[in-house]
PDB file with SEQRES, HELIX, SHEET and CRYST1 records, atoms N, CA, C and O in Angstrom:
SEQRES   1 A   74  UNK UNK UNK UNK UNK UNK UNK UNK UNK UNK UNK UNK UNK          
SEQRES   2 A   74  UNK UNK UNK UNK UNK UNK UNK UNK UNK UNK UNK UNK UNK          
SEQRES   3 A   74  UNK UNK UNK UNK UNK UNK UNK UNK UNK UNK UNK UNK UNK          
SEQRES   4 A   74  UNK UNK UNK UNK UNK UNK UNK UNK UNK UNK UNK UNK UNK          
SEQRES   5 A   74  UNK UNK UNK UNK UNK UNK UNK UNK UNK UNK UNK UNK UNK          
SEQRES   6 A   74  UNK UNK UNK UNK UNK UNK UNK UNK UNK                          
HELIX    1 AA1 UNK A    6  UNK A   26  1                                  21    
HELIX    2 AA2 UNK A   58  UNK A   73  1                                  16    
CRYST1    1.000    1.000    1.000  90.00  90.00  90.00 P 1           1          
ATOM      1  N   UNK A   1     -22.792   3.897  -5.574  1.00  0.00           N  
ATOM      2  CA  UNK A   1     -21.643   3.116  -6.002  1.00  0.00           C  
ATOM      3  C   UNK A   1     -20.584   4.063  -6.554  1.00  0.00           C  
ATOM      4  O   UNK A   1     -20.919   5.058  -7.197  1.00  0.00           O  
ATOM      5  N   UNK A   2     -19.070   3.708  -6.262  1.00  0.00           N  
ATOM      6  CA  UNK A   2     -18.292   4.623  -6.684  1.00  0.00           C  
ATOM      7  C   UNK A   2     -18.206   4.250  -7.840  1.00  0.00           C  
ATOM      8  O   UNK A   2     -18.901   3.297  -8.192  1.00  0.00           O  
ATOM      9  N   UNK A   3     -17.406   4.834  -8.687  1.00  0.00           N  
ATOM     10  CA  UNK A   3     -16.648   4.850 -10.331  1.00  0.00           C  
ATOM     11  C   UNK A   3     -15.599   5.472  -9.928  1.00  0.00           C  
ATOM     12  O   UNK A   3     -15.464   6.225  -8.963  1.00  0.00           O  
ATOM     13  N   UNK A   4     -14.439   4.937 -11.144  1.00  0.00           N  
ATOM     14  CA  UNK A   4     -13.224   5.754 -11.029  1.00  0.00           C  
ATOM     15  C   UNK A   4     -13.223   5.742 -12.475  1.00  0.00           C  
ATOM     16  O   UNK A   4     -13.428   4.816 -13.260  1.00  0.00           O  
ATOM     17  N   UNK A   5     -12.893   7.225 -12.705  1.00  0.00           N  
ATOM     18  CA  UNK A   5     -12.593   7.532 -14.263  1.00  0.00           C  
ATOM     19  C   UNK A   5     -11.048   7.831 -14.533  1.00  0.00           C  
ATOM     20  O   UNK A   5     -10.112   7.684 -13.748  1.00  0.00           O  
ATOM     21  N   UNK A   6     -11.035   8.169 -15.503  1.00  0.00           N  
ATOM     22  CA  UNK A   6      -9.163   7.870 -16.117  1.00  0.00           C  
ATOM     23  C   UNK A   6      -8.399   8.556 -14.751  1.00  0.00           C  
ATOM     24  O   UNK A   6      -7.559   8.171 -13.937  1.00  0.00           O  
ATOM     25  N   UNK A   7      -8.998   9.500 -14.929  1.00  0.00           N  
ATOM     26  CA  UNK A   7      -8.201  10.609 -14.255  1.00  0.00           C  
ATOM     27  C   UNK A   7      -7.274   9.875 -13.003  1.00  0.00           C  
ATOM     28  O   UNK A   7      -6.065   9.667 -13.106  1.00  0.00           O  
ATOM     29  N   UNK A   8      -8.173   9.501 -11.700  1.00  0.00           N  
ATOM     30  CA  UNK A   8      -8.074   8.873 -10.681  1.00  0.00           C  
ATOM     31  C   UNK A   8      -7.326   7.861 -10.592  1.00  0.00           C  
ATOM     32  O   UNK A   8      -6.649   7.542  -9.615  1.00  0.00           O  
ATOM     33  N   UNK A   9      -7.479   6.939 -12.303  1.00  0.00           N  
ATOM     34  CA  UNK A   9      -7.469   5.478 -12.385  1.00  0.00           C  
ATOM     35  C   UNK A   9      -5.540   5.524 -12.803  1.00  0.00           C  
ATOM     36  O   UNK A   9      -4.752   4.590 -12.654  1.00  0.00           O  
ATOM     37  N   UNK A  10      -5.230   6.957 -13.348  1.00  0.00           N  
ATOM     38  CA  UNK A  10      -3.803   7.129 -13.462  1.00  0.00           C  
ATOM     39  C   UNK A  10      -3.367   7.289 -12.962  1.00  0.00           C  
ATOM     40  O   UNK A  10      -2.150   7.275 -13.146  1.00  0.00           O  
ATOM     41  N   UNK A  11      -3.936   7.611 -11.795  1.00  0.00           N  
ATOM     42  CA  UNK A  11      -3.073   8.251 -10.797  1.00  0.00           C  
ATOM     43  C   UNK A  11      -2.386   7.288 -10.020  1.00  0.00           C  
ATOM     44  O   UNK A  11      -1.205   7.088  -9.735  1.00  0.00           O  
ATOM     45  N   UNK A  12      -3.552   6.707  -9.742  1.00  0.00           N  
ATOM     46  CA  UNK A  12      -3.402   4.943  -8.784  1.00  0.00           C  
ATOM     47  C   UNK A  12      -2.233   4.346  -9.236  1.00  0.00           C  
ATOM     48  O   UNK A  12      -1.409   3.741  -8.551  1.00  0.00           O  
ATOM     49  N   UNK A  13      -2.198   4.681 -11.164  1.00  0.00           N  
ATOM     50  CA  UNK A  13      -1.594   2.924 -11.713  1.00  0.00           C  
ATOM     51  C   UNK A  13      -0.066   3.863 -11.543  1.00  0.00           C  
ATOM     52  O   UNK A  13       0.899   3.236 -11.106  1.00  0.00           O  
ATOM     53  N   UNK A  14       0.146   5.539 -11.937  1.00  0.00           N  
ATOM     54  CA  UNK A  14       1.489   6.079 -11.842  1.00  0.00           C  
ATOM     55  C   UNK A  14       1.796   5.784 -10.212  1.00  0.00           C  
ATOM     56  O   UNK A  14       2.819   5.119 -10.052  1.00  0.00           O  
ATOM     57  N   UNK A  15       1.198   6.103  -9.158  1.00  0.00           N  
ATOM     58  CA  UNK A  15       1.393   5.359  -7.720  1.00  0.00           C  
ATOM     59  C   UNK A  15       2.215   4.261  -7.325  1.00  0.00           C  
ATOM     60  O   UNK A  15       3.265   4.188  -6.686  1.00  0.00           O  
ATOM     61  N   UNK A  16       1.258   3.198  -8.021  1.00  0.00           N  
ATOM     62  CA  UNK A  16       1.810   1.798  -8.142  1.00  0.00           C  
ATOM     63  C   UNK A  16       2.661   1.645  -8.219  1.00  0.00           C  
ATOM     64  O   UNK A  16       3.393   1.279  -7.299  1.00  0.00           O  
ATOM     65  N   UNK A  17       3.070   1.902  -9.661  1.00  0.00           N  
ATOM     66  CA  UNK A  17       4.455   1.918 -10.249  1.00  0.00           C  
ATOM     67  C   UNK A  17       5.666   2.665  -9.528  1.00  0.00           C  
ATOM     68  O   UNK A  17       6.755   2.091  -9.574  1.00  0.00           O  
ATOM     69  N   UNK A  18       5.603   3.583  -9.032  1.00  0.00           N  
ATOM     70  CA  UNK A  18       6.388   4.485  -8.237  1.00  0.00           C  
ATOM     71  C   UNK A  18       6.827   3.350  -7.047  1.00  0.00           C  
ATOM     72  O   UNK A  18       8.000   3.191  -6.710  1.00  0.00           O  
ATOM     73  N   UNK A  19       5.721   2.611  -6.484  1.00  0.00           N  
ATOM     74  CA  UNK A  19       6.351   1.810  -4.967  1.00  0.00           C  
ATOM     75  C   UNK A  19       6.594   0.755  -5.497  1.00  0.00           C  
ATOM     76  O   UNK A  19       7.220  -0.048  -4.806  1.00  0.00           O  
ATOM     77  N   UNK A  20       6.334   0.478  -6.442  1.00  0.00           N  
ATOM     78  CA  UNK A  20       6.800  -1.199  -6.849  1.00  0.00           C  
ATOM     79  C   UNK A  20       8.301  -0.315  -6.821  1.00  0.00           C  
ATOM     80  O   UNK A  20       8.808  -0.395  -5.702  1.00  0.00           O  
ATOM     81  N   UNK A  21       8.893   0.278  -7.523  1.00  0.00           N  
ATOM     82  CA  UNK A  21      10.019   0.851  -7.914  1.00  0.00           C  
ATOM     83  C   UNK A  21      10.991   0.602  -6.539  1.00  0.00           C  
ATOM     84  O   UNK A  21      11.923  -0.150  -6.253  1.00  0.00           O  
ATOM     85  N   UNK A  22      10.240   1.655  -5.874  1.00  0.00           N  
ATOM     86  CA  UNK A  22      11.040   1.501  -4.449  1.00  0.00           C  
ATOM     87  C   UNK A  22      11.056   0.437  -3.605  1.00  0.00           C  
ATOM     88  O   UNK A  22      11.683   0.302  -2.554  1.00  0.00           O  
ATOM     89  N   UNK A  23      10.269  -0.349  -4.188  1.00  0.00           N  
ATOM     90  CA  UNK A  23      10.481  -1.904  -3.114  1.00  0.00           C  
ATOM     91  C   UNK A  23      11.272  -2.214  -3.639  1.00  0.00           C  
ATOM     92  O   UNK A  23      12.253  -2.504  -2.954  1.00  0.00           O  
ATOM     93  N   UNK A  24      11.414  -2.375  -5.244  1.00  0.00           N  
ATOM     94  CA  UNK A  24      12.515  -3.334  -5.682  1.00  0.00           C  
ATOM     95  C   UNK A  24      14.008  -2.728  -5.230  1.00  0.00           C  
ATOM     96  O   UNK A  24      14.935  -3.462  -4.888  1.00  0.00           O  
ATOM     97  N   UNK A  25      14.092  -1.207  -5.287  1.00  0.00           N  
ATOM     98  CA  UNK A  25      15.047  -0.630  -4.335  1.00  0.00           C  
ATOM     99  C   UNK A  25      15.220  -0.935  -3.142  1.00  0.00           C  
ATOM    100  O   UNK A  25      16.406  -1.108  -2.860  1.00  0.00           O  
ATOM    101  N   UNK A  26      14.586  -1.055  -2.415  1.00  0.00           N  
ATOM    102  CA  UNK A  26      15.227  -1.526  -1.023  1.00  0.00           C  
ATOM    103  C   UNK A  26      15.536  -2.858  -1.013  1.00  0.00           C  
ATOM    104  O   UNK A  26      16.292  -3.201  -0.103  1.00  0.00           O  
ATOM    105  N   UNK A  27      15.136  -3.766  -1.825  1.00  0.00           N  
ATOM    106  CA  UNK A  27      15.286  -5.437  -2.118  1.00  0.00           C  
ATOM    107  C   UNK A  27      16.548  -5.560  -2.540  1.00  0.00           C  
ATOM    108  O   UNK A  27      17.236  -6.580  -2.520  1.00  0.00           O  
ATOM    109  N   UNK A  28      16.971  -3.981  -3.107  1.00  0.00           N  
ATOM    110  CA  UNK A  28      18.700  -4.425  -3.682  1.00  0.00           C  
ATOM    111  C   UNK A  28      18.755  -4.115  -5.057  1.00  0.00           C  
ATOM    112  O   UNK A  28      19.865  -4.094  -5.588  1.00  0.00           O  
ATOM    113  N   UNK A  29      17.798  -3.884  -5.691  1.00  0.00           N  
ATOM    114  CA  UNK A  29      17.555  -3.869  -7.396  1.00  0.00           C  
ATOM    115  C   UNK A  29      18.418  -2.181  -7.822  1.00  0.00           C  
ATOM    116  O   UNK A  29      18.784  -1.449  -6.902  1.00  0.00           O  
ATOM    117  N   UNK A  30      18.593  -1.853  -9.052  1.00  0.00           N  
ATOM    118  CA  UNK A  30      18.977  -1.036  -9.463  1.00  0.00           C  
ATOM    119  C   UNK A  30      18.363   0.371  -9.025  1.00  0.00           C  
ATOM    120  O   UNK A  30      17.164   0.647  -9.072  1.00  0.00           O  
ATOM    121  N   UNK A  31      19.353   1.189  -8.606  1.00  0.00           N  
ATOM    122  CA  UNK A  31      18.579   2.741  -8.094  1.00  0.00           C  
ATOM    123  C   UNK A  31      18.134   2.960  -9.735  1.00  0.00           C  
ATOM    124  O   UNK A  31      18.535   2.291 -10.687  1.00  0.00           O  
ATOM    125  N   UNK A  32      17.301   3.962  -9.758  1.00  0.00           N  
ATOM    126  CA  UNK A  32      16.468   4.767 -10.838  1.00  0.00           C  
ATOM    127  C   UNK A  32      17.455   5.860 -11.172  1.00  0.00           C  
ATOM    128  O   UNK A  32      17.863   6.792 -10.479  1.00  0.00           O  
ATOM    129  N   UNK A  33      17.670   5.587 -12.128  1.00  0.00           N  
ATOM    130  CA  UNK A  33      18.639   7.094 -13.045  1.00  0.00           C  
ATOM    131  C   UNK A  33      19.806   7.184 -12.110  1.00  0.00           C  
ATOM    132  O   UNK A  33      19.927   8.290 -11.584  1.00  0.00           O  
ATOM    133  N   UNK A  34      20.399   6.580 -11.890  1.00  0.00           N  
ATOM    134  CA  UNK A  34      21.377   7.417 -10.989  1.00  0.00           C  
ATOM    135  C   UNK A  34      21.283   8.040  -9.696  1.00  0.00           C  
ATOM    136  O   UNK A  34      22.244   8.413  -9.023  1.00  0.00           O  
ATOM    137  N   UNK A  35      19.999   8.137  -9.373  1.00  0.00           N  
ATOM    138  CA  UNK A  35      19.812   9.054  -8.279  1.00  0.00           C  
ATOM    139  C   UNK A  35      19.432   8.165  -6.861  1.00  0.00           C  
ATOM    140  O   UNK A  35      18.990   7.017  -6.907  1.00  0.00           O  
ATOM    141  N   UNK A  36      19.689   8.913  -5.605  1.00  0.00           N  
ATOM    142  CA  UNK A  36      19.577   8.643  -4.264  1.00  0.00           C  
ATOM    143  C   UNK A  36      18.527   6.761  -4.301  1.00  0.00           C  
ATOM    144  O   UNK A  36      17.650   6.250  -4.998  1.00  0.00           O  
ATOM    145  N   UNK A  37      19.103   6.491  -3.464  1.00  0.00           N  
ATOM    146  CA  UNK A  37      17.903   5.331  -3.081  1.00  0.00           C  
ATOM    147  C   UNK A  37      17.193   5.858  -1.879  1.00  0.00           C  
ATOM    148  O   UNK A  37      17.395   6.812  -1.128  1.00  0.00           O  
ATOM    149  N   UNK A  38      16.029   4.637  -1.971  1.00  0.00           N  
ATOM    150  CA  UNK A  38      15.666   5.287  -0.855  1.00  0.00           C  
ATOM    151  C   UNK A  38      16.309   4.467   0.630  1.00  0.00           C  
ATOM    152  O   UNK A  38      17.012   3.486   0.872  1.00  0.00           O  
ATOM    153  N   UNK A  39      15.668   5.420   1.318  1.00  0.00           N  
ATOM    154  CA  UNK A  39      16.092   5.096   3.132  1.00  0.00           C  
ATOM    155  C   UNK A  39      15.179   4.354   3.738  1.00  0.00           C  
ATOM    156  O   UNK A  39      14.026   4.702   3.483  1.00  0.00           O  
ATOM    157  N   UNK A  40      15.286   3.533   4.387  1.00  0.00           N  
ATOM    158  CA  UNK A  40      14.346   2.572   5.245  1.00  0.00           C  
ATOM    159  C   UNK A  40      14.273   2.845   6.499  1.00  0.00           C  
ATOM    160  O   UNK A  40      15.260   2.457   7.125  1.00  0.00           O  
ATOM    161  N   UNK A  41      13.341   3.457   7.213  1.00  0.00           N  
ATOM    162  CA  UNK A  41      13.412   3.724   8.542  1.00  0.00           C  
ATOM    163  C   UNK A  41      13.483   2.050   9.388  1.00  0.00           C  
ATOM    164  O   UNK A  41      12.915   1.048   8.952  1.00  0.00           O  
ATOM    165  N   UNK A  42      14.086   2.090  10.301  1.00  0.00           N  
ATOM    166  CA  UNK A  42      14.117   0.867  11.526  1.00  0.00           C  
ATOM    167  C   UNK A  42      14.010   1.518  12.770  1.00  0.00           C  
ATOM    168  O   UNK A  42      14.890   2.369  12.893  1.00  0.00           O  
ATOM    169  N   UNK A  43      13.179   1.421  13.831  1.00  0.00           N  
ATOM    170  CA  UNK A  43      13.056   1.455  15.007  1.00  0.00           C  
ATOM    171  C   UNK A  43      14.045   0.781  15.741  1.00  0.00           C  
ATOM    172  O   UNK A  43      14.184  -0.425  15.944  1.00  0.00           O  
ATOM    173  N   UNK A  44      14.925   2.056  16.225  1.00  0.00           N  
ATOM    174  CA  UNK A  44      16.047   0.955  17.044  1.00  0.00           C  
ATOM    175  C   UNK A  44      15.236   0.438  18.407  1.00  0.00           C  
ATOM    176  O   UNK A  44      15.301  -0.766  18.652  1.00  0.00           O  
ATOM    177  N   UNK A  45      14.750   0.987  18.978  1.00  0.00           N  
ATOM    178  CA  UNK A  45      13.946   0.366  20.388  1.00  0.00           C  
ATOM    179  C   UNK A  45      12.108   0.508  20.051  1.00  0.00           C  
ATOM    180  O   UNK A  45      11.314   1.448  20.088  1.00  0.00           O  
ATOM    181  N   UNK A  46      11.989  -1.138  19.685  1.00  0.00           N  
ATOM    182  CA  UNK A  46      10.642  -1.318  19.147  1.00  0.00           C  
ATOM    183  C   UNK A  46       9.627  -1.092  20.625  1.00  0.00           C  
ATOM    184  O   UNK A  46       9.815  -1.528  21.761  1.00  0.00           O  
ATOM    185  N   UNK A  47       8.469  -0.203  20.058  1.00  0.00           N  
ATOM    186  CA  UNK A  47       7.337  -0.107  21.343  1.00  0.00           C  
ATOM    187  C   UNK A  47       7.069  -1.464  21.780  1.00  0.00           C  
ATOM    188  O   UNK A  47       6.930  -2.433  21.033  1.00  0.00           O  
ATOM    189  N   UNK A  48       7.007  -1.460  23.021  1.00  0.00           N  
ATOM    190  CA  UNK A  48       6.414  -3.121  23.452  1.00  0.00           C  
ATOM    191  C   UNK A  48       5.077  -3.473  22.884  1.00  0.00           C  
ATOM    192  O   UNK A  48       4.724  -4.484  22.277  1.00  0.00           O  
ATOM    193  N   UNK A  49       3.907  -1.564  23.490  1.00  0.00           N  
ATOM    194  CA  UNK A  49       2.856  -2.205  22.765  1.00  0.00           C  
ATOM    195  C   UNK A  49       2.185  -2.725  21.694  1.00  0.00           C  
ATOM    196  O   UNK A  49       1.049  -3.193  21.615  1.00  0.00           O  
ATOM    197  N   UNK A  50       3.373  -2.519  20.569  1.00  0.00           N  
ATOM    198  CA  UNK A  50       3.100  -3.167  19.138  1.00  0.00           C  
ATOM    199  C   UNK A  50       3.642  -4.498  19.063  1.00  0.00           C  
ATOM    200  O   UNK A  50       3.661  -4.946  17.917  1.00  0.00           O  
ATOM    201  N   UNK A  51       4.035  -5.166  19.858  1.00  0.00           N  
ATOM    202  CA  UNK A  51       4.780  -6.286  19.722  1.00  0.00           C  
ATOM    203  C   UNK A  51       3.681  -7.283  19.448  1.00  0.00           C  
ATOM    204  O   UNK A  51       3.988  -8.463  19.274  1.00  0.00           O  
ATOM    205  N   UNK A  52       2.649  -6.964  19.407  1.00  0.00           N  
ATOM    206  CA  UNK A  52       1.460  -8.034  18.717  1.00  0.00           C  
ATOM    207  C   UNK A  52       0.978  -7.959  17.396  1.00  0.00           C  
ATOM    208  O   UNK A  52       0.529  -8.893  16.731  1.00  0.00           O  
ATOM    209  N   UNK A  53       1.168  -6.187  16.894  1.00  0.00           N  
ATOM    210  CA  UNK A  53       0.620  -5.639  15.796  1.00  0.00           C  
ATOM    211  C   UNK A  53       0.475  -6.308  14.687  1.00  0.00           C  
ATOM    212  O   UNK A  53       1.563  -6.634  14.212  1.00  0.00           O  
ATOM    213  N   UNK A  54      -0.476  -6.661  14.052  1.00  0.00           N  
ATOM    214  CA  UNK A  54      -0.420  -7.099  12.923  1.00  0.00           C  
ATOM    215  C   UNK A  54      -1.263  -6.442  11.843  1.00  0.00           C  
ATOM    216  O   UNK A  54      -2.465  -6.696  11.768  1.00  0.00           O  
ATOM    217  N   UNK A  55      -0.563  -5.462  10.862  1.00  0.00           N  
ATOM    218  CA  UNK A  55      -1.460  -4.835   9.971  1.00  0.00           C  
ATOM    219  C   UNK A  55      -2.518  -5.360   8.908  1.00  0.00           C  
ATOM    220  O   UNK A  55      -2.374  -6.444   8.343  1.00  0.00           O  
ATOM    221  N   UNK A  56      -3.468  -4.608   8.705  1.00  0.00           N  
ATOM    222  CA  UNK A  56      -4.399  -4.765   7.902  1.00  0.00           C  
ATOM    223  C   UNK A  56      -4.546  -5.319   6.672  1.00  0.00           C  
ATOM    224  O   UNK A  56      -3.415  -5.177   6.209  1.00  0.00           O  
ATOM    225  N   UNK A  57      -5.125  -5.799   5.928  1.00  0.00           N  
ATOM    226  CA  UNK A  57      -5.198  -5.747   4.031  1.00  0.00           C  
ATOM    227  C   UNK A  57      -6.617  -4.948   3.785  1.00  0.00           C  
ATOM    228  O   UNK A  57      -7.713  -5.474   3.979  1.00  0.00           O  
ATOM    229  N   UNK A  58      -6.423  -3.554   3.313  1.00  0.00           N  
ATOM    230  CA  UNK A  58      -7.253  -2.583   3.489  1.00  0.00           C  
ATOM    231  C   UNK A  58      -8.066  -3.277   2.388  1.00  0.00           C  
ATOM    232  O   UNK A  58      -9.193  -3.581   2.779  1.00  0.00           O  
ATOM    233  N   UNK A  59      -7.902  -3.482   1.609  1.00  0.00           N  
ATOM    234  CA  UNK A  59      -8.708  -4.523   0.054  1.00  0.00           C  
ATOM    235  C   UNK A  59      -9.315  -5.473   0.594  1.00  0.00           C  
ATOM    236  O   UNK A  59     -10.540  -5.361   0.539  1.00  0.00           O  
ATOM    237  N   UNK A  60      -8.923  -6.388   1.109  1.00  0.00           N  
ATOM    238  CA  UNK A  60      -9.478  -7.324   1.823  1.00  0.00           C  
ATOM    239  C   UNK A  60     -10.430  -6.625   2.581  1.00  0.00           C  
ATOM    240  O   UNK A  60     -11.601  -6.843   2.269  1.00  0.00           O  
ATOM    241  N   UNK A  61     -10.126  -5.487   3.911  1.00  0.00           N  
ATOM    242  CA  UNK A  61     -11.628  -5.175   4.989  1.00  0.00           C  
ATOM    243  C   UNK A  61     -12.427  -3.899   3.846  1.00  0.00           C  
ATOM    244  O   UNK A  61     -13.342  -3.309   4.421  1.00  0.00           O  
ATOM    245  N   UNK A  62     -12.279  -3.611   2.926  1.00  0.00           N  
ATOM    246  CA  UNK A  62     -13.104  -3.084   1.739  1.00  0.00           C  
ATOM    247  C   UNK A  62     -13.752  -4.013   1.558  1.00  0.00           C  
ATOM    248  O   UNK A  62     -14.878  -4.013   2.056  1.00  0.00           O  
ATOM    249  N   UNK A  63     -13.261  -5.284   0.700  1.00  0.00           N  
ATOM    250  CA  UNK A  63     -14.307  -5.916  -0.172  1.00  0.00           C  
ATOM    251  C   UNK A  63     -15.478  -6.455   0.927  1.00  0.00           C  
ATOM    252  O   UNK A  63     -16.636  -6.613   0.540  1.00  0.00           O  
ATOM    253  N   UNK A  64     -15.025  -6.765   2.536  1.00  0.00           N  
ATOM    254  CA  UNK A  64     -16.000  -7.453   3.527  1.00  0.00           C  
ATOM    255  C   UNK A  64     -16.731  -6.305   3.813  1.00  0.00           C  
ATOM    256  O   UNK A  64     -17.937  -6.550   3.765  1.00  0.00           O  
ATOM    257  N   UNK A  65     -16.440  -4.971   4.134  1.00  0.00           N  
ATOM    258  CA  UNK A  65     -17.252  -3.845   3.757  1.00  0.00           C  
ATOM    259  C   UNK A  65     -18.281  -3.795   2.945  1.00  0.00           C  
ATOM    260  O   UNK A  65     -19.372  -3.652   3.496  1.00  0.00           O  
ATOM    261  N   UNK A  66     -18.261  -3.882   1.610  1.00  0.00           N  
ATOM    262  CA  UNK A  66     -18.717  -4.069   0.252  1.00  0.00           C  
ATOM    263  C   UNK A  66     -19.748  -5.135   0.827  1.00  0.00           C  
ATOM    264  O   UNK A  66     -20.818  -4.707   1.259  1.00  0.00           O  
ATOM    265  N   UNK A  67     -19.458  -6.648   0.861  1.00  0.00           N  
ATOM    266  CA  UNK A  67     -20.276  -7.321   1.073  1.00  0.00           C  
ATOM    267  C   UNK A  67     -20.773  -7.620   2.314  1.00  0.00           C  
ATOM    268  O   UNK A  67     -21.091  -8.809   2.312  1.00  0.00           O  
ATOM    269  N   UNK A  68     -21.008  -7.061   3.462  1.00  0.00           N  
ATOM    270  CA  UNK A  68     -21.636  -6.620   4.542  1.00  0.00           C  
ATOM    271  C   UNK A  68     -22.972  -5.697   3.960  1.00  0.00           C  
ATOM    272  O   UNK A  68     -24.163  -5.969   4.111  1.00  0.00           O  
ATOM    273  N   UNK A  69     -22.367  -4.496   3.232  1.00  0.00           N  
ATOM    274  CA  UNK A  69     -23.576  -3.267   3.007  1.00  0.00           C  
ATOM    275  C   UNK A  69     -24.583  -4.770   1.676  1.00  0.00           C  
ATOM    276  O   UNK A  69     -25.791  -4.998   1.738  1.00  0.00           O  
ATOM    277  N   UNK A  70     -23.770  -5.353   0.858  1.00  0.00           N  
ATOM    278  CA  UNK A  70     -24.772  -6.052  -0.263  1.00  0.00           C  
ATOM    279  C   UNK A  70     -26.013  -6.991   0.590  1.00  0.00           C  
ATOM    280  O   UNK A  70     -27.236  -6.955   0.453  1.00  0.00           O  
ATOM    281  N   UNK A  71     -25.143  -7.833   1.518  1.00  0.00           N  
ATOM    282  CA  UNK A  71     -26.083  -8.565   2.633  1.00  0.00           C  
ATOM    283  C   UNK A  71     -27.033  -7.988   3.135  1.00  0.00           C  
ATOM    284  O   UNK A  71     -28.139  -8.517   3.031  1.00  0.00           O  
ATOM    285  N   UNK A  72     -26.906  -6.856   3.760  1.00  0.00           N  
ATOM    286  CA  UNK A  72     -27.816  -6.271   4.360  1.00  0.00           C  
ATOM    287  C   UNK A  72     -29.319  -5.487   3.653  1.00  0.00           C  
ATOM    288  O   UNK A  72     -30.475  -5.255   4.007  1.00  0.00           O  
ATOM    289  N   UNK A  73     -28.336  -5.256   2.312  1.00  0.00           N  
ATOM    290  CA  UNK A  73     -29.364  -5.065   1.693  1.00  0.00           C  
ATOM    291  C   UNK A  73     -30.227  -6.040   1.157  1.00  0.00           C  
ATOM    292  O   UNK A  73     -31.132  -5.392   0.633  1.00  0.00           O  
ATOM    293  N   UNK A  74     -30.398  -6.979   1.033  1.00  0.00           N  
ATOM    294  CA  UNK A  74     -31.154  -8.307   0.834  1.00  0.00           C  
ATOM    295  C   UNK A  74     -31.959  -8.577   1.562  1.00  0.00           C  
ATOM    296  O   UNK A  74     -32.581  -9.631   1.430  1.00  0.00           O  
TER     297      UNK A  74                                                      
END                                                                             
């Protein structure tokens, strides 16, 4: 079983905080200090073969991960 100790666990939560930041930046919210916003890449000519793509919720196929290995062990 993993553990996460401070170290790791700050890193994550300074992370967090960093992209919440920049979402609310690209949403329109106040740049940070004065400085640059960020840039949003757009694909001017989208691949066809992604035109189905629909990304993941990595938390979500973790926790079914998680409880796949608990099942099995039973």
């Amino acid at each position: 079983m993993y553990t996460i100790t401070k170290g790791p666990s700050k890193l994550v939560a300074q992370r967090r905080t960093a992209w919440q930041q920049v979402q609310q930046q690209l949403d329109g919210g106040p740049a940070g200090e004065g400085g640059p916003r960020p840039v949003q890449y757009v694909e001017r000519t989208p691949n066809p073969r992604l035109q189905n793509f629909v990304p993941i919720d990595l938390d979500e196929w973790w926790a079914q991960q998680f409880l796949a290995r608990i099942t099995s062990c039973s």
